[in-house]
N, C-alpha and C positions, 0 to 999 in steps of 0.2 A: 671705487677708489681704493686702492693699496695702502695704507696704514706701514709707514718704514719708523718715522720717529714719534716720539710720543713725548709732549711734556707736560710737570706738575706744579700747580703752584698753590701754598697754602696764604691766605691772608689776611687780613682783619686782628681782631681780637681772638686769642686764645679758646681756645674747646677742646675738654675730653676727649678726642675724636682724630685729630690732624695728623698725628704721629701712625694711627692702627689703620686711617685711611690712605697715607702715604704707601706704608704697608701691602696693605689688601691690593692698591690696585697694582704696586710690581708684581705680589703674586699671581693676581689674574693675568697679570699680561706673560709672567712667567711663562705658565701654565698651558692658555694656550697659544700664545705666538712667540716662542722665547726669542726671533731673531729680529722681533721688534727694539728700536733703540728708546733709550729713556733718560731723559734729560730730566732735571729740578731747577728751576728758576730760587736762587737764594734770595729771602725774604719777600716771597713773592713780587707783587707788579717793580719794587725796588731792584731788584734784581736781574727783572727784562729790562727796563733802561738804561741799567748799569754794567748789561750784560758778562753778569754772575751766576754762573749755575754749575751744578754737580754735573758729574755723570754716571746713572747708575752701570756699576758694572757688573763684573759673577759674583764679586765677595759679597756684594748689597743682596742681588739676585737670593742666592743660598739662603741669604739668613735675614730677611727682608722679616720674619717673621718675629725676631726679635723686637721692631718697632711697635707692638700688641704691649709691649708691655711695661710701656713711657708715656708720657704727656708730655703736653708743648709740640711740637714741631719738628723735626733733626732737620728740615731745609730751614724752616724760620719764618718769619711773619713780618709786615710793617704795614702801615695808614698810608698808601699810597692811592689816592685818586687822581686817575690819569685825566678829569675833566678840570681840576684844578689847578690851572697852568701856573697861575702865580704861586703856590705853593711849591709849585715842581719845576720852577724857576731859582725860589729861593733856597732851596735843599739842593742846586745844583743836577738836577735828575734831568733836563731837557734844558735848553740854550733858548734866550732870547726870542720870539720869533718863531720857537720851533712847536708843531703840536703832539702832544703826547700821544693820541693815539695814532699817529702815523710813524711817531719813534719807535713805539713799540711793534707796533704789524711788518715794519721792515726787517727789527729784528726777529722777528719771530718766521718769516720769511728767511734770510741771511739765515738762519740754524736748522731749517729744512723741514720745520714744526708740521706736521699731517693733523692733528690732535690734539688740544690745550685741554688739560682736568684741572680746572680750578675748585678748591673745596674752602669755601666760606661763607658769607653771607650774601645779601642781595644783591650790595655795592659790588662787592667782588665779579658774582657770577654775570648779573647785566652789563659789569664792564666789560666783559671776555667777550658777552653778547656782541657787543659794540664793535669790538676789533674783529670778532669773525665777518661782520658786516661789512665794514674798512675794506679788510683783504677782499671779502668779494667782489665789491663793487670795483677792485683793482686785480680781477682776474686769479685771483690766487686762492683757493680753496682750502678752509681751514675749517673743524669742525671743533667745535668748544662745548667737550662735555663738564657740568660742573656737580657738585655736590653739596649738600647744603649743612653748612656748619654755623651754629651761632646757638650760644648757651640760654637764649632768652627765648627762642623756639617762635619767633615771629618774622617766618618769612608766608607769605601767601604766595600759592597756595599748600605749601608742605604742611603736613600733619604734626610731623616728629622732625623736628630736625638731628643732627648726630651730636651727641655730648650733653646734652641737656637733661637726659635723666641723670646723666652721670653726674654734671654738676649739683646736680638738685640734691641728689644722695650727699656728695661730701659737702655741700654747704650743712645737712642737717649733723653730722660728724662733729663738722667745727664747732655747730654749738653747741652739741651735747659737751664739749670740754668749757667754752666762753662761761655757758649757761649755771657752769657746775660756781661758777664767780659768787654767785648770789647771796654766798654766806661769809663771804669778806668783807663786809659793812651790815650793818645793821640800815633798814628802809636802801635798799640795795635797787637802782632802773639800771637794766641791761638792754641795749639797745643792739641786736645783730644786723649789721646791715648789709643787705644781699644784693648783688649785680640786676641793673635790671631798667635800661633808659627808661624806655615807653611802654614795656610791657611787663605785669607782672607775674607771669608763669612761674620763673625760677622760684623766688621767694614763696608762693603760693604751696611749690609742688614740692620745697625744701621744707614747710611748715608741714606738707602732708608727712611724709618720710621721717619727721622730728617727732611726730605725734604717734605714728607706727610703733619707733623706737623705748619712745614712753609708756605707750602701753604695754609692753611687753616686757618692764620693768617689775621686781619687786621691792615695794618702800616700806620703809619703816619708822614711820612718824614718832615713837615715840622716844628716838633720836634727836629729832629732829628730820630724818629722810623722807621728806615730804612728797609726796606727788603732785600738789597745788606747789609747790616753791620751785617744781623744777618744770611746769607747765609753760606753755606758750600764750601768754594771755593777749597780746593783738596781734596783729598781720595788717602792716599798712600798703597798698598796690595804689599805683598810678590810676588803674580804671575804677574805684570805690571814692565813693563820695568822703572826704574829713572833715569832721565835725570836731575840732580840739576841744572845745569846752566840755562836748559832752564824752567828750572820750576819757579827757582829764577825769570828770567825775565818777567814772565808770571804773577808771584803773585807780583811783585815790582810795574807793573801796578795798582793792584788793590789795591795793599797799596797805593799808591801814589792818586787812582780814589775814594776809600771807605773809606780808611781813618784803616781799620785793614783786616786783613787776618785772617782766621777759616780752621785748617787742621784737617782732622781726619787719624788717622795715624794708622794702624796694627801695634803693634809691631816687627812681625817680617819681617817686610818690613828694608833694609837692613841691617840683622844681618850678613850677611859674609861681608860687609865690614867693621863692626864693630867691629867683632870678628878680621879681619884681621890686623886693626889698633893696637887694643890690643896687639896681638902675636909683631908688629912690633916694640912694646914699650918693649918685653918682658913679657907680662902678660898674663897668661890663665885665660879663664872666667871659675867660677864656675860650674858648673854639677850638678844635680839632681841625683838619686839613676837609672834613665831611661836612663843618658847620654847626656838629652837634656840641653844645655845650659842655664841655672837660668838668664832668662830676666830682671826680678827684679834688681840683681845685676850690671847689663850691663844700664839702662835707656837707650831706644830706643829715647824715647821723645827729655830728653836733647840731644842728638848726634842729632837729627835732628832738634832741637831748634838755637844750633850753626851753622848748616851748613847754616839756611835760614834764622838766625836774622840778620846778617852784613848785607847781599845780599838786605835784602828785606828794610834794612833802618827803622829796631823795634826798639824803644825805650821800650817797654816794653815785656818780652815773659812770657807766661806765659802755663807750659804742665800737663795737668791733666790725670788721667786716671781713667778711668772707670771700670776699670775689678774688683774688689773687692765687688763693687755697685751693678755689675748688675748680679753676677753669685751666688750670694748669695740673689737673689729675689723668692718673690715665685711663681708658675708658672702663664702663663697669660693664657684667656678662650682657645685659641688656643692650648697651649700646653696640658690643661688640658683634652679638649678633644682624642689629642693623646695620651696621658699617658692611659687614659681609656682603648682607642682600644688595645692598645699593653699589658697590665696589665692583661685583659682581655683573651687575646690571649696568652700570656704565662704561665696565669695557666691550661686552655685547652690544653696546649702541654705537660706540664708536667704533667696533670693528663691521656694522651693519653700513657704517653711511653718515650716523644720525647726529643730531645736537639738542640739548636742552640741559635742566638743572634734573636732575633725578632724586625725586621723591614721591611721596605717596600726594597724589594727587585729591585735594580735599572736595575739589568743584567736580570730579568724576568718579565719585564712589571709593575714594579713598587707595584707589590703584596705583599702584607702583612703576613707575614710567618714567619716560624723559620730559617734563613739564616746559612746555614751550617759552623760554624768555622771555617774549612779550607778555605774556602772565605774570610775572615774578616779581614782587614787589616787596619794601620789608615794613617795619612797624606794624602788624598783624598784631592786634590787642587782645589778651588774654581774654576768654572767653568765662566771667566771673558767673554765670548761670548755671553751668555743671553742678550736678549733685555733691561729688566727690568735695569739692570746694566748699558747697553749704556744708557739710559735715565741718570741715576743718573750720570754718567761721563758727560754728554753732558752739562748738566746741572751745574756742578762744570769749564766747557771748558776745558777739559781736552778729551784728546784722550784715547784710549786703545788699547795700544801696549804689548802684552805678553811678561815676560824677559825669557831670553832665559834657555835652562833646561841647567842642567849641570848632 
């Protein structure tokens, strides 16, 4: 099959990554088939329904390389699930009656589509799944390479996904500034709270990188320039068992020994108790168009602000969060080099024939491939048994106890 147009769509939630993968892949296709055409769906799947898209031309072409060195998107992003009819009823994006993914594969047909690169998470990319299957089973061939973008690095089976060390890095940035708070009240809880539904990697690999940066600090306590006052004394994840009571007693010490506490919090570290207090008041939390419960509106922080300010004896609390900071960064050398290899590799699939999500494949030796859709799946739970991690936990004195699955 001859490859003439090619389109791109980025979407989901924000990542380090979306803007230098944009990027990378018109240079590959630059490179080597320039008289390939190249469409962008604006704000991705939003976009194909609403049939809104760029068209890359020579000026983008040329200087396509400029995108390495933004964050965010330059086509754009939005929560669009083409399975959720009534959502996409009530946003006006399909008509009564009509099904979304037959609006979309016609138009993606109608614009002459050879190639869809979708770069997002699992939702994204099994939905592209879904419409190259559409098109087939309606005669029309369409190859859907995608790319795995999601700052919380839990898609199965990818290793690494794109943006996520990056984000990790500038979440530990932000707190090195939040963190420096500690000495604007006296018994001072700072509560940083990091992006992170169901899986705690970010927070995790942000606390690593914050703990890197401290070490390699010189203090001067007899300032005041403490290196216990600017320490990271817990790390709460969704996958570790919470014990508030003993935890409270554990940090009341060290409020009591340091003089302030520093937690870095997942937020969704416990959202069913949260949610469950809700329900018991009466109140459903809000929903995204995915189902997933709107964090935003629930503050994880303050519910965990209250639970540990009495206990811990704070006179001042104070919860910031980082997720907006650091998923909106542009990508770091690390990522940049991954974006390449994978950018790379899925224009080679798609000018070969082929379809899938390209990543390092974890169920085959960690190889770098087009990992077949029907594999793809997201919520992939950070992996709290790695060494690297007991370090950082040992480190805060804290244990690592798994909570239990349900």
């Amino acid at each position: 099959m001859t490859v003439k147009r090619v389109a791109l769509l980025t979407a989901g939630g924000y990542a380090p990554c979306l803007s230098s993968a944009v990027g990378g892949l018109i240079e590959r296709y630059t490179e080597l088939v320039p008289d390939v055409e190249i469409i962008a769906y604006k704000h991705g799947y939003w976009g194909l329904l609403s049939d809104e898209k760029i068209v890359v031309d020579e000026t983008v072409r040329a200087n396509a390389h400029v995108l390495h060195d933004f964050g965010g998107s330059p086509i754009g992003n939005s929560r669009v699930k083409l399975t959720n009819t009534a959502d996409l009823v009530k946003r006006g994006l399909i008509a009564e009656g009509e099904d979304a993914l037959e609006v979309a594969a016609k138009k993606l047909q109608a614009d002459g589509v050879d190639v869809l690169h979708t770069i997002g998470g699992d939702d994204t990319n099994t939905t592209a799944a879904d419409l190259a299957k559409y098109l087939a089973d309606n005669d029309y061939p369409l190859q859907v390479v995608g790319l795995p973008k999601t700052i919380d690095n839990d898609i199965v089976p990818v290793k690494q996904s794109l943006g996520a060390r990056t984000a990790a890095e500038q979440s530990s940035l932000f707190a090195q500034n939040v963190l420096a708070e500690h000495g604007s009240n006296p018994r001072m809880l700072i509560i940083h709270e990091v992006m992170g539904r169901a899986c705690g990697y970010l927070t995790a690999e942000a606390a690593r990188y914050y703990q890197q940066w401290h070490s390699r600090q010189q203090w001067l306590s007899q300032i005041g320039l403490s290196a216990e006052k600017w320490d990271v004394h817990a790390v709460f994840l969704p996958e570790l068992k919470l014990d508030i009571d003993a935890e409270a007693a554990r940090l009341r010490t060290v409020m009591d020994e340091v003089g302030n506490v520093n937690i870095f919090l997942s937020e969704g570290a416990g959202i069913p108790e949260i949610v469950a207090e809700m329900q018991a008041r009466g109140e459903e939390p809000e929903k995204d168009p995915f189902g997933h419960v709107k964090l935003d509106t629930i503050n994880p922080g303050q519910w965990f602000a209250k639970q540990f300010a009495e206990k811990l004896g704070a006179e001042k609390v104070m919860v910031q969060k980082s997720g907006y900071f650091s998923r909106s960064a542009k990508a770091n050398a690390d990522d940049l080099r991954l974006i390449k290899s994978m950018t790379d590799l899925a224009v080679q699939v798609a000018l070969e024939g082929g379809s899938g999500l390209v990543g390092h494949d974890e169920e085959q030796g960690d190889v770098l491939r087009a990992i077949e859709f029907s594999r793809v799946a997201g919520h992939k739970a950070f992996d709290v048994s790695q060494p690297w991690f007991h370090e950082v936990m040992e480190r805060t004195g804290q244990g690592v106890v798994p909570a239990e699955k349900h």
